[in-house]
Biopython code that builds the backbone (N, CA, C, O; Angstrom):
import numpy as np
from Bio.PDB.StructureBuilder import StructureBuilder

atoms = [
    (1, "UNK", "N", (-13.088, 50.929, -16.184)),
    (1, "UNK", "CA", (-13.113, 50.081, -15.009)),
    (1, "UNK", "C", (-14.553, 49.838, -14.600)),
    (1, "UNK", "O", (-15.283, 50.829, -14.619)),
    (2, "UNK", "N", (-15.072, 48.690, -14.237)),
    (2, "UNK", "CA", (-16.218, 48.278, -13.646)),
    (2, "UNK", "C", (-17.083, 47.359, -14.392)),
    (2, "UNK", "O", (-18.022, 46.682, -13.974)),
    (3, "UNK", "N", (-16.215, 47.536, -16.495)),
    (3, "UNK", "CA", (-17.241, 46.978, -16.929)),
    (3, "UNK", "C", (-16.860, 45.248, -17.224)),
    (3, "UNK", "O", (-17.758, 44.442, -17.467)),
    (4, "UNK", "N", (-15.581, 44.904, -17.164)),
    (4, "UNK", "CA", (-14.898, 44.098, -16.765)),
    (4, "UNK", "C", (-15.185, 43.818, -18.463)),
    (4, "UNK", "O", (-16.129, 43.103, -18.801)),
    (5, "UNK", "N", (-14.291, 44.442, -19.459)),
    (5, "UNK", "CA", (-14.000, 44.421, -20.832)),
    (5, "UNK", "C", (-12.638, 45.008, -21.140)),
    (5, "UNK", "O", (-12.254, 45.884, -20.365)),
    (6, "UNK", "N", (-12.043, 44.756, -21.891)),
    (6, "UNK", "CA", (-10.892, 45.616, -22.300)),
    (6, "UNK", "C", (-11.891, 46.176, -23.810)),
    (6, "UNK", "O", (-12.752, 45.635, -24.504)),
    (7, "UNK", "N", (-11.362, 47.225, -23.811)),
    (7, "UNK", "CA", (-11.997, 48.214, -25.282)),
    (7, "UNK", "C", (-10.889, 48.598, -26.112)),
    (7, "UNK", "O", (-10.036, 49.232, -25.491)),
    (8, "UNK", "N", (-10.571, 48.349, -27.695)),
    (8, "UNK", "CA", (-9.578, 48.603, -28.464)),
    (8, "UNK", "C", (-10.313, 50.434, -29.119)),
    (8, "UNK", "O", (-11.366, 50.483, -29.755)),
    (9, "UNK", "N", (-9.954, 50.989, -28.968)),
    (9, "UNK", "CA", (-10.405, 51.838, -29.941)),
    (9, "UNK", "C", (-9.365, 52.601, -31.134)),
    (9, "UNK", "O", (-8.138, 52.532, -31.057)),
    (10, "UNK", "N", (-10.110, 53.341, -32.251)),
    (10, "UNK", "CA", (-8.561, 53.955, -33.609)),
    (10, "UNK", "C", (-8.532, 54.980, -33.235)),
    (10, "UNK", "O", (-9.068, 55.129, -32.136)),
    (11, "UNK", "N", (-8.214, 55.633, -33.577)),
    (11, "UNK", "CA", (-7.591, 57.045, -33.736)),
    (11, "UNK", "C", (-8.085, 58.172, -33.104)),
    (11, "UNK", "O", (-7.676, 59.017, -32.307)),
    (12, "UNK", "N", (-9.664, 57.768, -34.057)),
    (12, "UNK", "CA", (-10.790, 58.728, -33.511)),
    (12, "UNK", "C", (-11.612, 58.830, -32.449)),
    (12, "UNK", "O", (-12.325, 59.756, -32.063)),
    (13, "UNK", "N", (-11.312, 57.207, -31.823)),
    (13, "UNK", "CA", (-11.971, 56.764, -30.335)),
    (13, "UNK", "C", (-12.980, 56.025, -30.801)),
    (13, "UNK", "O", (-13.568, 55.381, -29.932)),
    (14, "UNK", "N", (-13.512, 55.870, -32.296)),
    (14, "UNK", "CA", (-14.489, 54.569, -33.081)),
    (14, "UNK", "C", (-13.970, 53.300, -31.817)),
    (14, "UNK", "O", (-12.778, 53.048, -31.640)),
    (15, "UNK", "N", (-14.859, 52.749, -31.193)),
    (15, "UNK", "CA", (-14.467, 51.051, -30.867)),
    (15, "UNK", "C", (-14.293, 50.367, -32.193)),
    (15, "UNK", "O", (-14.889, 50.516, -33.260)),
    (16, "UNK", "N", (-12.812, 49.176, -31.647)),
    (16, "UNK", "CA", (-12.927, 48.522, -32.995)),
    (16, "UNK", "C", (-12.632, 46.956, -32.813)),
    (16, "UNK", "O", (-12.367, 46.066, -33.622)),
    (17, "UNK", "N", (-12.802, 46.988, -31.271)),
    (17, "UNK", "CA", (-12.224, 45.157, -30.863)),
    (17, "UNK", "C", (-13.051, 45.768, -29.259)),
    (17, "UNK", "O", (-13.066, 46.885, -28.743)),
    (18, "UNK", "N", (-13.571, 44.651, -28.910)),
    (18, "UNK", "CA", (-13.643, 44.531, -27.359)),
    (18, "UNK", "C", (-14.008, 42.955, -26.865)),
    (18, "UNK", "O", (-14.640, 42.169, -27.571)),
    (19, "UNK", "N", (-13.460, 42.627, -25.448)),
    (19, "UNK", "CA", (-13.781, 40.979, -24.734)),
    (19, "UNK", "C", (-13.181, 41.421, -23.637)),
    (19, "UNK", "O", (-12.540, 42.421, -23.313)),
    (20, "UNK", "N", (-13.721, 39.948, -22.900)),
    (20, "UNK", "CA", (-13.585, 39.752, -21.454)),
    (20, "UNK", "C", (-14.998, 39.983, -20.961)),
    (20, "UNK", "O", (-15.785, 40.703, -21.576)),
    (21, "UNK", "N", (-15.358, 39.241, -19.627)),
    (21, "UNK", "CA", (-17.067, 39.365, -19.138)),
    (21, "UNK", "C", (-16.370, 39.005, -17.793)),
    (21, "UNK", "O", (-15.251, 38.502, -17.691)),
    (22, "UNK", "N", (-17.267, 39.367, -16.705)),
    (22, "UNK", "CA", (-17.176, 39.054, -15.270)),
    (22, "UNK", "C", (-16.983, 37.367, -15.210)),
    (22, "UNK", "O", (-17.479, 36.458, -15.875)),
    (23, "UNK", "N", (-15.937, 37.404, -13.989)),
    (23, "UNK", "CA", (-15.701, 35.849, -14.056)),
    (23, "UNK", "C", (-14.193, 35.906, -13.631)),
    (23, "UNK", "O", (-13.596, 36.971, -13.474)),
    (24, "UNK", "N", (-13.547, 34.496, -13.433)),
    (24, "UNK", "CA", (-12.206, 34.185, -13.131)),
    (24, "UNK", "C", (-11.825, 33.612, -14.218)),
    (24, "UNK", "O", (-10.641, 33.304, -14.078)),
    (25, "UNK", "N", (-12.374, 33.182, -15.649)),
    (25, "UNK", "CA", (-11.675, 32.453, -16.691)),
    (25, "UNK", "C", (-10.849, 33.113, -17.335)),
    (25, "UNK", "O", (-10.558, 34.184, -16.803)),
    (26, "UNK", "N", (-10.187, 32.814, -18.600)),
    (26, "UNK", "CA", (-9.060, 33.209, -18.910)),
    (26, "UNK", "C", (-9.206, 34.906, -19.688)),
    (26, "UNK", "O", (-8.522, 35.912, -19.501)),
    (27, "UNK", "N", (-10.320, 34.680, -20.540)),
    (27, "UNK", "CA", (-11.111, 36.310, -21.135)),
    (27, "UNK", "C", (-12.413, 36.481, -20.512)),
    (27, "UNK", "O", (-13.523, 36.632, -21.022)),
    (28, "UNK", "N", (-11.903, 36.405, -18.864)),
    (28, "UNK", "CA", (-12.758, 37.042, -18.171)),
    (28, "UNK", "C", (-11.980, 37.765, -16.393)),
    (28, "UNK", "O", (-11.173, 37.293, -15.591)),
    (29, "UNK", "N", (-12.623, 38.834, -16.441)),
    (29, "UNK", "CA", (-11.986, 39.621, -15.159)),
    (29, "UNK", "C", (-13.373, 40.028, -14.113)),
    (29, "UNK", "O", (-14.594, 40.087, -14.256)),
    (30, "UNK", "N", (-12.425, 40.250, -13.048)),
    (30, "UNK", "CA", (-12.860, 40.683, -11.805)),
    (30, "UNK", "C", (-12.862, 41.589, -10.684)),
    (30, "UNK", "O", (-12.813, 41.256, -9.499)),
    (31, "UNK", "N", (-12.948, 43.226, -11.331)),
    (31, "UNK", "CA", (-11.870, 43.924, -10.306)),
    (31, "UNK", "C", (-10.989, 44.581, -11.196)),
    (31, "UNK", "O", (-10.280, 45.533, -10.869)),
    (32, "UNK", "N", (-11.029, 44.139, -12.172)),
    (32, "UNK", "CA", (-9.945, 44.179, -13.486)),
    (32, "UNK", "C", (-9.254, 45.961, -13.071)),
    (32, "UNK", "O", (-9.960, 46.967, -13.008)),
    (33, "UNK", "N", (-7.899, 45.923, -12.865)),
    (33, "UNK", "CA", (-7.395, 47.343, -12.392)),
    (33, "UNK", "C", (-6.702, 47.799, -13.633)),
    (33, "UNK", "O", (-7.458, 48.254, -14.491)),
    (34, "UNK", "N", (-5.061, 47.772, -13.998)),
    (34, "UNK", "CA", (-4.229, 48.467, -14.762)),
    (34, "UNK", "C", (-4.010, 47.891, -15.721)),
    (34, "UNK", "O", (-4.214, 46.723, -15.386)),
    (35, "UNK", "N", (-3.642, 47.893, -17.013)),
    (35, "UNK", "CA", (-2.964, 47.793, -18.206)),
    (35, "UNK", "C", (-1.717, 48.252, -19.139)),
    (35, "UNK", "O", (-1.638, 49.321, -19.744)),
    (36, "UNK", "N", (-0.797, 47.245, -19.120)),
    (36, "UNK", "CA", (0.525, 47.632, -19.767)),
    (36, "UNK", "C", (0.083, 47.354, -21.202)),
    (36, "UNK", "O", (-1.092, 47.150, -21.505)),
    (37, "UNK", "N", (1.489, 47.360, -22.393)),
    (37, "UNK", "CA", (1.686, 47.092, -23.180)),
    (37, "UNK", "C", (2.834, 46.928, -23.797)),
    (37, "UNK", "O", (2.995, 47.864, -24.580)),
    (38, "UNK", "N", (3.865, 46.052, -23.821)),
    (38, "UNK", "CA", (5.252, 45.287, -24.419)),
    (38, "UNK", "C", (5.687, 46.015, -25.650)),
    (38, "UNK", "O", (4.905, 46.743, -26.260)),
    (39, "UNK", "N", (6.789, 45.848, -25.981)),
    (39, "UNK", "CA", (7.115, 46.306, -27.266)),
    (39, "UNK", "C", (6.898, 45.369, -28.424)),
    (39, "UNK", "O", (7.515, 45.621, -29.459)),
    (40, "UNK", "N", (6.034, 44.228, -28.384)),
    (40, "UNK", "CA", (5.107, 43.586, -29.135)),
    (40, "UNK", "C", (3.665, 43.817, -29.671)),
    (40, "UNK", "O", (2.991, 43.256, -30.535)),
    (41, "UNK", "N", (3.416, 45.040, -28.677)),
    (41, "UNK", "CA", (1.573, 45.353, -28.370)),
    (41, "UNK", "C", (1.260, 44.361, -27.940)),
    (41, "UNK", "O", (0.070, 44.240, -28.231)),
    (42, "UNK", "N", (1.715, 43.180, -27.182)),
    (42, "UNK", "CA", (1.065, 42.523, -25.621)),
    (42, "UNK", "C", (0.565, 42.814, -25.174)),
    (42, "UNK", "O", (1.025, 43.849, -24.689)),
    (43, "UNK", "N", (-0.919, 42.500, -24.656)),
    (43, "UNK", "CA", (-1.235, 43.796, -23.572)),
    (43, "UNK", "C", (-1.342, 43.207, -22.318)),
    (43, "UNK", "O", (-1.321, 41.997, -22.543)),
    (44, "UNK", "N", (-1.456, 43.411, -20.995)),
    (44, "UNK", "CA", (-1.490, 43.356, -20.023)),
    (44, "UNK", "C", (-2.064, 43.633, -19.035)),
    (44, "UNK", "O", (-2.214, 44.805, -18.688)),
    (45, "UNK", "N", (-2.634, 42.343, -18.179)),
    (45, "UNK", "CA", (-3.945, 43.101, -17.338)),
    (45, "UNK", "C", (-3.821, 42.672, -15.863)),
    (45, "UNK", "O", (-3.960, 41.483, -15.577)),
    (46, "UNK", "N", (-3.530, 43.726, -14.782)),
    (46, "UNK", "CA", (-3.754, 43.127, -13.258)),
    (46, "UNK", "C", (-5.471, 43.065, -13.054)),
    (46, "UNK", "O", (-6.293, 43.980, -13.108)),
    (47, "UNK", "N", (-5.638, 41.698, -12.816)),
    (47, "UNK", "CA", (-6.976, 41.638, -12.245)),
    (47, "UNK", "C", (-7.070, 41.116, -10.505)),
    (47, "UNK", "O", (-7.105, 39.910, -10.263)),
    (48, "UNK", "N", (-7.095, 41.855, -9.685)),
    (48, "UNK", "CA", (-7.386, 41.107, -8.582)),
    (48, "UNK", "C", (-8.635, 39.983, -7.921)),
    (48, "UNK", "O", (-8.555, 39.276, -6.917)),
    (49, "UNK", "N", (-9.449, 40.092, -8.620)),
    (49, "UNK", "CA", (-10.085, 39.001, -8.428)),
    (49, "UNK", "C", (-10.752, 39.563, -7.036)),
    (49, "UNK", "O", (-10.823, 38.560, -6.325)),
    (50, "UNK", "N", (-11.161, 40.440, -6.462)),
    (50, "UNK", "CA", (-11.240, 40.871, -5.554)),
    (50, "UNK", "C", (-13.449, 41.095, -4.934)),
    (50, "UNK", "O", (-13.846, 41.388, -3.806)),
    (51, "UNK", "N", (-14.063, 40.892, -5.823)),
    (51, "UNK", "CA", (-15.133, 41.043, -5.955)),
    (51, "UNK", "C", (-15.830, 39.714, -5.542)),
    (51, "UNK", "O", (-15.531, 38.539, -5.756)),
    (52, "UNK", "N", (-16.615, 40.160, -5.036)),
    (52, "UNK", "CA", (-17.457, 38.870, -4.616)),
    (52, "UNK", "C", (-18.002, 37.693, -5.268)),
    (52, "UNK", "O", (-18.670, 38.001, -6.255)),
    (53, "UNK", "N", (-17.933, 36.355, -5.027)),
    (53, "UNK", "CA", (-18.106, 35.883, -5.962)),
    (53, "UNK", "C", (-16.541, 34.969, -6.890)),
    (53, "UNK", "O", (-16.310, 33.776, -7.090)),
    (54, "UNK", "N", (-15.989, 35.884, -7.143)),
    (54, "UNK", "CA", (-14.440, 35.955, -7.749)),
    (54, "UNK", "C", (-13.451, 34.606, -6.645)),
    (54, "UNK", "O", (-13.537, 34.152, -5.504)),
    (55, "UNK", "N", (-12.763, 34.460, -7.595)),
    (55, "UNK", "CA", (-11.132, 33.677, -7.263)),
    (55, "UNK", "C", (-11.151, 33.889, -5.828)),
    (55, "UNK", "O", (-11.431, 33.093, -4.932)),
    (56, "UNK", "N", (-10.674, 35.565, -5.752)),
    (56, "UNK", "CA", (-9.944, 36.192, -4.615)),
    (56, "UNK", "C", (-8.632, 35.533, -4.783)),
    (56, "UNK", "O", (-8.054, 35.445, -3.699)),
    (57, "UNK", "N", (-8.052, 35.101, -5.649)),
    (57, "UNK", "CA", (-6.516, 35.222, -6.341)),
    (57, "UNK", "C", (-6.474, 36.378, -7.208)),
    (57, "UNK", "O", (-7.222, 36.507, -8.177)),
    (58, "UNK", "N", (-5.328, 37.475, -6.752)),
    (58, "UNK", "CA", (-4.890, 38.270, -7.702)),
    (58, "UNK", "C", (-4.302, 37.361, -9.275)),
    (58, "UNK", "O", (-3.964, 36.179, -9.206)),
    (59, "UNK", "N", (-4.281, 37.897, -10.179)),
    (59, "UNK", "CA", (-3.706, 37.518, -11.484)),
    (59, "UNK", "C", (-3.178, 38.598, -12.384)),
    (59, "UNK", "O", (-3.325, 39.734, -11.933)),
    (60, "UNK", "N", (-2.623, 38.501, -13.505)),
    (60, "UNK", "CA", (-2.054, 39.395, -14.383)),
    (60, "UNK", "C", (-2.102, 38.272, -15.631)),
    (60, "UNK", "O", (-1.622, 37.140, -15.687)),
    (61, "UNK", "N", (-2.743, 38.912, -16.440)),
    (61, "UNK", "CA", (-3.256, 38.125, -17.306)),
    (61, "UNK", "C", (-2.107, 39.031, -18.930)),
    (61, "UNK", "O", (-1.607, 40.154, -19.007)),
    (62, "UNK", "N", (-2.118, 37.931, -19.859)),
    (62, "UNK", "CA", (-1.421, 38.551, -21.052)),
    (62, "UNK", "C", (-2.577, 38.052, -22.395)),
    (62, "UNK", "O", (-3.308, 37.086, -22.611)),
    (63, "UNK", "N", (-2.209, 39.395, -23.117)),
    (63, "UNK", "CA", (-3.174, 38.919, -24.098)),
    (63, "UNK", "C", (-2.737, 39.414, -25.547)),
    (63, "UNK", "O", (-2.390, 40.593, -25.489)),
    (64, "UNK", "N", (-2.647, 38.880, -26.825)),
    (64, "UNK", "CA", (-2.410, 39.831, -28.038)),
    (64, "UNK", "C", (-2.720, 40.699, -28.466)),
    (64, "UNK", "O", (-3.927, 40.582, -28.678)),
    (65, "UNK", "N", (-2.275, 41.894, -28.866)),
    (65, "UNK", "CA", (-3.042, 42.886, -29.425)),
    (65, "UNK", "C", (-4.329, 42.758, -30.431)),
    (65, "UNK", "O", (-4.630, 43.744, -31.104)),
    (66, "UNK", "N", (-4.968, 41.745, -30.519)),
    (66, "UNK", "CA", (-6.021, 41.206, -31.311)),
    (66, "UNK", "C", (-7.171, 40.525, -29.723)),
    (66, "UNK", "O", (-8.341, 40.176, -29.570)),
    (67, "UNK", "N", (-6.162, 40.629, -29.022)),
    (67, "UNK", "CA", (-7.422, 40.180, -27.738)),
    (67, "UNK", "C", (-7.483, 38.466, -27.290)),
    (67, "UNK", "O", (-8.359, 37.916, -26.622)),
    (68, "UNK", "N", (-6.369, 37.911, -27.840)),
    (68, "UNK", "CA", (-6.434, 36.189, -27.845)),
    (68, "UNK", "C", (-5.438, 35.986, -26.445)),
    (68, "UNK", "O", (-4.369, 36.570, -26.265)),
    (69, "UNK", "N", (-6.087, 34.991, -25.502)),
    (69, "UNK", "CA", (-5.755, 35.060, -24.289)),
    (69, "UNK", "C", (-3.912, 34.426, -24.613)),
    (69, "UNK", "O", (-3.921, 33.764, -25.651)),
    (70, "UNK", "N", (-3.031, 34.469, -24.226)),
    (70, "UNK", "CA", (-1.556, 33.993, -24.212)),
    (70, "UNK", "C", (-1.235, 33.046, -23.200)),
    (70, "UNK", "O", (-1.015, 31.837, -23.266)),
    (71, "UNK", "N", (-1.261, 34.068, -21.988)),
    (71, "UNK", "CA", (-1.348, 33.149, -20.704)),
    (71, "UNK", "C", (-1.816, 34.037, -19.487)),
    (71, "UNK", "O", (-2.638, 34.913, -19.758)),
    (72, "UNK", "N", (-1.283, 33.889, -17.837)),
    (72, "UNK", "CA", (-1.821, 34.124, -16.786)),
    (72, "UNK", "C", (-0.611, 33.720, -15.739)),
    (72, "UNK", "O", (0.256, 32.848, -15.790)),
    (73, "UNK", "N", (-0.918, 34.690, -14.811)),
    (73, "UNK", "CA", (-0.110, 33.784, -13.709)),
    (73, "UNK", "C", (-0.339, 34.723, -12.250)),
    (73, "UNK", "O", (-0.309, 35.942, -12.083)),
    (74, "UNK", "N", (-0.588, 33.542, -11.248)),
    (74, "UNK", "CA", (-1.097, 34.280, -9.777)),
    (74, "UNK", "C", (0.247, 35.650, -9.378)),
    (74, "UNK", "O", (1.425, 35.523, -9.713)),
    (75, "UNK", "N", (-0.254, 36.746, -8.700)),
    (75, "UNK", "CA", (0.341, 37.505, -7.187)),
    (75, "UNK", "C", (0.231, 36.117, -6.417)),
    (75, "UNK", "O", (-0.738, 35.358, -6.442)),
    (76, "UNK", "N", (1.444, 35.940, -5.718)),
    (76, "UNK", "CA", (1.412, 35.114, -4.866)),
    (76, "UNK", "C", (1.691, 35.866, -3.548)),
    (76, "UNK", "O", (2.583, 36.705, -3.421)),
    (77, "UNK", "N", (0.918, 35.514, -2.673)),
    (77, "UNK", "CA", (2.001, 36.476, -1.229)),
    (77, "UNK", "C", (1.041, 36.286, -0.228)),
    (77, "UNK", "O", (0.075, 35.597, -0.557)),
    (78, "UNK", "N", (1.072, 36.802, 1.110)),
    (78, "UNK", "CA", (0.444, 36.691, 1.892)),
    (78, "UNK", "C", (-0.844, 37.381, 1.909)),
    (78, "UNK", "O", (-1.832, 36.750, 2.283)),
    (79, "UNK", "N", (-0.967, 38.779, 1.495)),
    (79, "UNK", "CA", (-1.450, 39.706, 1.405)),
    (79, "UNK", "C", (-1.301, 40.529, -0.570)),
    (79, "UNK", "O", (-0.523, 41.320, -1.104)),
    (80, "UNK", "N", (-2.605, 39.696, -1.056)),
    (80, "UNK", "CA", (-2.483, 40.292, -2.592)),
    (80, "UNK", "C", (-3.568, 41.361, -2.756)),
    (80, "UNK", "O", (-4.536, 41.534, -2.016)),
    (81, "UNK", "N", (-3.205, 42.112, -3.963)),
    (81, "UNK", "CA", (-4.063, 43.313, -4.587)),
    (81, "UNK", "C", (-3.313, 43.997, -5.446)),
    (81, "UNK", "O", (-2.845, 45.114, -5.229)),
    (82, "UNK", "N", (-3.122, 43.073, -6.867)),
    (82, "UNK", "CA", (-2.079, 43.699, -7.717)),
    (82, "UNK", "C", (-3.383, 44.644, -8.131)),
    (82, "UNK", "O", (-4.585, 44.387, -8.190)),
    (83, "UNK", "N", (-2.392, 46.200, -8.468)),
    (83, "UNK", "CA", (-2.678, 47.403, -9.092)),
    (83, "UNK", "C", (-2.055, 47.641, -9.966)),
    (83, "UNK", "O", (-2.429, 47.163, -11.037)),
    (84, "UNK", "N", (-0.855, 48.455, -9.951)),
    (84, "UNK", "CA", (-0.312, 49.466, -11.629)),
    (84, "UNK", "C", (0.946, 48.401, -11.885)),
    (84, "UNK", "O", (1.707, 47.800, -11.126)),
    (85, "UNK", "N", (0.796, 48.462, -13.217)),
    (85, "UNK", "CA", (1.871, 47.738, -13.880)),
    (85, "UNK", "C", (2.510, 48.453, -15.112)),
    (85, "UNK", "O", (2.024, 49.408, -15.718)),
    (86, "UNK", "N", (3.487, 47.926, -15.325)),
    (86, "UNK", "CA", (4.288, 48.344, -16.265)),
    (86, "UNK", "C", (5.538, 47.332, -16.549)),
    (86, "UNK", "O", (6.262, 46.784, -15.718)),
    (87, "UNK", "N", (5.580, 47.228, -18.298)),
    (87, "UNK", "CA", (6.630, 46.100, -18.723)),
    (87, "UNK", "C", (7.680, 47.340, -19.358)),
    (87, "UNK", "O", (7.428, 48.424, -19.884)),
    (88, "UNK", "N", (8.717, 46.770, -19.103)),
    (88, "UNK", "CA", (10.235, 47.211, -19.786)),
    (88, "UNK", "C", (10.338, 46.780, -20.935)),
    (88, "UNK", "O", (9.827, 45.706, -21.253)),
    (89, "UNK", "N", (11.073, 47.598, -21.852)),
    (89, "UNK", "CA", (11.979, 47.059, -23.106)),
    (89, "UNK", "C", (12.524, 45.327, -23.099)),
    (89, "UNK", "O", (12.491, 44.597, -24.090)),
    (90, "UNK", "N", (12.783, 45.114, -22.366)),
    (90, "UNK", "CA", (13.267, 43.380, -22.366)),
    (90, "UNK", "C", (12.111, 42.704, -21.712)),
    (90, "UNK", "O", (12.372, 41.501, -21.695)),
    (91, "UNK", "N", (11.104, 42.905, -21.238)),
    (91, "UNK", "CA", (9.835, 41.934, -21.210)),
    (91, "UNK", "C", (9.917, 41.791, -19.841)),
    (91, "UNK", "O", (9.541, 40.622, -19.750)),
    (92, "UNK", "N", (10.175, 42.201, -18.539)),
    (92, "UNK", "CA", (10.194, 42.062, -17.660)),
    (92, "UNK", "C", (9.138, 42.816, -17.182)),
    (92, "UNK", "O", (9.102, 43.939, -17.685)),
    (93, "UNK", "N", (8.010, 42.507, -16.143)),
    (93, "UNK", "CA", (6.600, 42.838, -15.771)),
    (93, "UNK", "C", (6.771, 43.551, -14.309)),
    (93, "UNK", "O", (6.912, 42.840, -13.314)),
    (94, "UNK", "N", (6.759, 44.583, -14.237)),
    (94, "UNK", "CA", (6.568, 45.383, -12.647)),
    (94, "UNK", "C", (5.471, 45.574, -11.974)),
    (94, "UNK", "O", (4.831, 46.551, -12.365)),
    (95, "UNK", "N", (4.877, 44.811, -10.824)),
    (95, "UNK", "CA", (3.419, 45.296, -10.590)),
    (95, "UNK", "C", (3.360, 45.914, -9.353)),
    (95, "UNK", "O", (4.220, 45.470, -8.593)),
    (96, "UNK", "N", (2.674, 46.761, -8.881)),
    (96, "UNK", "CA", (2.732, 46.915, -7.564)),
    (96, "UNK", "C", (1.328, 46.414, -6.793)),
    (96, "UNK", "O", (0.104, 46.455, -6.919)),
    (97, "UNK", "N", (2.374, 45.914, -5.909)),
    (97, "UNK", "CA", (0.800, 45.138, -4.998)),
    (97, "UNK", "C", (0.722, 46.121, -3.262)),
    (97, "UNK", "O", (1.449, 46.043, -2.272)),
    (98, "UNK", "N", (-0.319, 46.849, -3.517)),
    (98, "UNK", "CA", (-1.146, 47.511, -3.160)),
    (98, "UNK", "C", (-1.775, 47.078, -1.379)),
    (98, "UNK", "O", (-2.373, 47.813, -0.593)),
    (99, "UNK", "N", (-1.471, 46.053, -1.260)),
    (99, "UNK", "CA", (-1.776, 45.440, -0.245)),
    (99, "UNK", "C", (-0.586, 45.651, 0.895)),
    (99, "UNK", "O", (-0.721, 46.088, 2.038)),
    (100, "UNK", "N", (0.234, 45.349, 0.441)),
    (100, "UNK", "CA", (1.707, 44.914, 1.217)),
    (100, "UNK", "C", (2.411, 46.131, 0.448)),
    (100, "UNK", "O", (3.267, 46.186, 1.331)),
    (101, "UNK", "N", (2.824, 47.218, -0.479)),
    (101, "UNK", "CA", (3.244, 48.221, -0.319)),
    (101, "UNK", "C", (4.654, 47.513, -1.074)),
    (101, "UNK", "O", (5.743, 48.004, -0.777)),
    (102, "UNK", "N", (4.608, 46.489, -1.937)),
    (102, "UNK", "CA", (5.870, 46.248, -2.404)),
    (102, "UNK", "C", (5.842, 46.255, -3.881)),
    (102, "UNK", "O", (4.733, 46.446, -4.380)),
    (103, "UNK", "N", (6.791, 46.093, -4.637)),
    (103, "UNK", "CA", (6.813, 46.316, -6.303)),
    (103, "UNK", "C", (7.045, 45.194, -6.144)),
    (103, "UNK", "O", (7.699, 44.856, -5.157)),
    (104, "UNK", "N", (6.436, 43.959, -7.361)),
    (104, "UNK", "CA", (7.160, 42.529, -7.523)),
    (104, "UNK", "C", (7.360, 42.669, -9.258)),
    (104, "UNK", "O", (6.775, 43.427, -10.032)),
    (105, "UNK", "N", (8.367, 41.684, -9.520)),
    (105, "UNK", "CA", (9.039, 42.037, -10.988)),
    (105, "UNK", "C", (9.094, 40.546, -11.467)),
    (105, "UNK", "O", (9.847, 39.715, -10.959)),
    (106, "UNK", "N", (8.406, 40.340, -12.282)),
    (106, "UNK", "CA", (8.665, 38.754, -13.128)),
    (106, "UNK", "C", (9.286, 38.833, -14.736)),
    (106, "UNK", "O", (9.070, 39.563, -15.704)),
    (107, "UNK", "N", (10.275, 37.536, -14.426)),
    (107, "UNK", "CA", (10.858, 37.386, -16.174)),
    (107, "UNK", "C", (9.391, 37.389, -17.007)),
    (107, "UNK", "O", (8.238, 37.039, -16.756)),
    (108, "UNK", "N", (10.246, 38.101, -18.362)),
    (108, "UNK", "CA", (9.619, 37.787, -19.731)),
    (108, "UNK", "C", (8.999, 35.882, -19.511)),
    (108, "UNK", "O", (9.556, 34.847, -19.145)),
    (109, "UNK", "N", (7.481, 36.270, -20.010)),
    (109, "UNK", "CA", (7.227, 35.013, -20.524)),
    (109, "UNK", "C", (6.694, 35.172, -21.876)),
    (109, "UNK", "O", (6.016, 36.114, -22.286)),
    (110, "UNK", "N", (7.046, 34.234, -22.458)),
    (110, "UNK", "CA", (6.804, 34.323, -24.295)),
    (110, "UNK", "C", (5.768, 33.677, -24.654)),
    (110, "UNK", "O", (5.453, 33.628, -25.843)),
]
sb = StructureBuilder()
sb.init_structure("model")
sb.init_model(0)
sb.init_chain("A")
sb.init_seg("    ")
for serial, (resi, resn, name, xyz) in enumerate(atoms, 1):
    if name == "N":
        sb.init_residue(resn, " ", resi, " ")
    sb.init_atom(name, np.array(xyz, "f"), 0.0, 1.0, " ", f" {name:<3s}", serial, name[0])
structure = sb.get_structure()
């Protein structure tokens, strides 16, 4: 956290893939908090956007296990600050937003 990269590493902890740089674009974060992973190796990223400078739109960003952006899509709410996430067996995304004290749950997107 802080360096606003996701890091792949093997076995031994060798780095063997890393992206993303400060920013609101698509392989770039801000704030960048938790990371899931699908039963695809999807991986999954709450970024709140929360840093100065930044969106200040929360997001949850999806990406391939190779690091190629998929897609994105806002926390919408009155009060955002997505934190911990976690996806289910059928692709459904749990995040908790940290702000407002509620779990929000979105369909599988492919």
């Amino acid at each position: 956290r802080g360096n606003e990269r996701i890091q792949k590493l093997d076995t031994e902890g060798n780095p063997i893939l890393a992206w993303g740089s400060k920013g609101s674009g698509p392989n770039q974060f801000c704030h960048m908090e938790h990371l899931g992973i699908d039963k695809f190796d999807n991986i999954y990223v709450t970024d709140p956007q929360s840093d100065p400078g930044c969106s200040q739109r929360g997001m949850i960003k999806k990406y391939t296990s190779t690091g190629h952006f998929m897609t994105q899509w806002e926390v919408v709410g009155e009060d955002v600050d997505p934190e911990h996430l976690a996806i289910d067996s059928q692709g459904y995304v749990y995040v908790s937003n940290r702000a407002d004290d509620r779990i929000l749950v979105y369909k599988p997107i492919n």
